[in-house]
Steps between C-alpha positions, in 0.01 A plus 500: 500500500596703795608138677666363215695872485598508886598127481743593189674794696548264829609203320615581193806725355790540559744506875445908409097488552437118675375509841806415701333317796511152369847536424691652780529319870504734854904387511557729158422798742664705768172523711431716834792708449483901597764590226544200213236435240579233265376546104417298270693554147412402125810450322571392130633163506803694271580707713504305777903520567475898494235424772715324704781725454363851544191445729686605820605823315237649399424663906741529769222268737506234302580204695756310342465127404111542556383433139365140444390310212120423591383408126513478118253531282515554101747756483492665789569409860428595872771634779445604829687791640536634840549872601429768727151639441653865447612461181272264341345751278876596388594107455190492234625780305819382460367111404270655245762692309655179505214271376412398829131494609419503838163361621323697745437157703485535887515133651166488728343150645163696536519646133658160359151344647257689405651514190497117496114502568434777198671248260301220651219685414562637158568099388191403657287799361660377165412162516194561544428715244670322203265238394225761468707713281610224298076400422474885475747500232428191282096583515569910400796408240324388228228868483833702584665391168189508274469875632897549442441322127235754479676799542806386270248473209334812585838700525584346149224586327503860643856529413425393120213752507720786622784406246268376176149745611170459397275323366672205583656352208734256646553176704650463834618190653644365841800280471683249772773457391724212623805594704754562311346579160416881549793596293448336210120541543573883464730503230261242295215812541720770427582315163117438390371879645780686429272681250303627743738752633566829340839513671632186408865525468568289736358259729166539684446383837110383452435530858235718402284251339594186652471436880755201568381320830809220613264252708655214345330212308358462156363875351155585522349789241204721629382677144326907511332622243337341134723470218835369485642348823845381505532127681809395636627139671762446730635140612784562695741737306345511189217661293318623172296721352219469248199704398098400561175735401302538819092481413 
């Protein structure tokens, strides 16, 4: 997870958060120089023209004509500006009121490498660690849902005891639903249990009895307790309801 997560935040996102070094070249920069820094600026692609316009404004050290159009992405893109290094920190104040993100990206061959060899890395390390996850997955899948079933069933029963009490004189059921039919499904129970609650003037939500689990498919009905259970089929977006004595 830790790969997959470092991977995301070099690769992935947006020109605000990407790693820069695959996208900018050694010619986007002023290098060497004593008293000019060049930065690297996020602008949105909207404002782009204000960009243009204003950039050389916002310091007196900007040098003018130095912005360039590097790249565009989504709906942002990439300049380059170059100024002196004393008011960089008064540049990025300015650009943020504006909308204007700076990166904090200092062009380095050393760093650009070594960060090179860390992603190199992090894309072998996740190669070779997929397929086991993936058999690790399929083999525990199956025992991790049982055990989730398990613990709806057990929350609905405790639920009904806590609302209905004891001895238990009532039946508790497990629905799936079919995606799209939990509306109706809930307004087809409030009309046949609306007796059972004293405040009934107007409608119930029956989340307190019924559990509704959307993992697609056909419904399945897991039945607590021993006298009347309540047995309900769904085939795609429709269902009924009818009555059985349980033994």
């Amino acid at each position: 997870m830790v790969i997959l997560l470092k991977e995301k935040k070099i690769y992935g996102g947006s020109l605000i958060t990407k790693d820069l070094a695959d996208i900018v070249k050694a010619e986007d920069f002023v290098l060497n120089s004593e008293y000019l820094q060049t930065l690297m600026v996020v602008v949105p692609k909207l404002n782009a023209k204000d960009w243009l316009q204003r950039y050389s404004t916002f310091t007196s050290m900007v040098v003018p004509g130095s912005t360039q159009l590097i790249t565009e992405e989504g709906e942002h893109a990439l300049y380059s500006v170059t100024l002196f290094k004393k008011v960089i920190d008064e540049f990025k104040n300015i650009a943020r009121e504006n909308k204007f993100v700076v990166r904090d990206f200092v062009y380095d061959e050393e760093s650009l490498k070594a960060g090179k060899s860390e992603r190199d890395k992090l894309v072998a390390e996740k190669q070779r660690q997929y397929a086991p996850l993936i058999r690790w997955l399929k083999i525990n899948f199956g025992e991790i849902f049982a055990a989730y079933i398990h613990v709806k069933a057990l929350r609905v029963f405790v639920e009904s005891v806590l609302r209905y009490g004891l001895p238990v004189n009532f039946q508790a059921a497990l629905v799936e639903p079919s995606k799209g039919s939990q509306k109706k499904l809930r307004a087809e129970l409030h009309k046949l249990y609306i007796h059972l609650d004293g405040s009934a003037a107007g409608p119930i939500d029956v989340g307190y009895h019924l559990e509704l689990i959307d993992v697609g498919g056909l419904a399945s009905v897991d039945v607590i307790g021993s006298e009347r259970v309540l047995s309900i089929r769904i085939l795609q977006a429709e269902f009924r309801f009818y009555r059985q004595e349980v033994d």
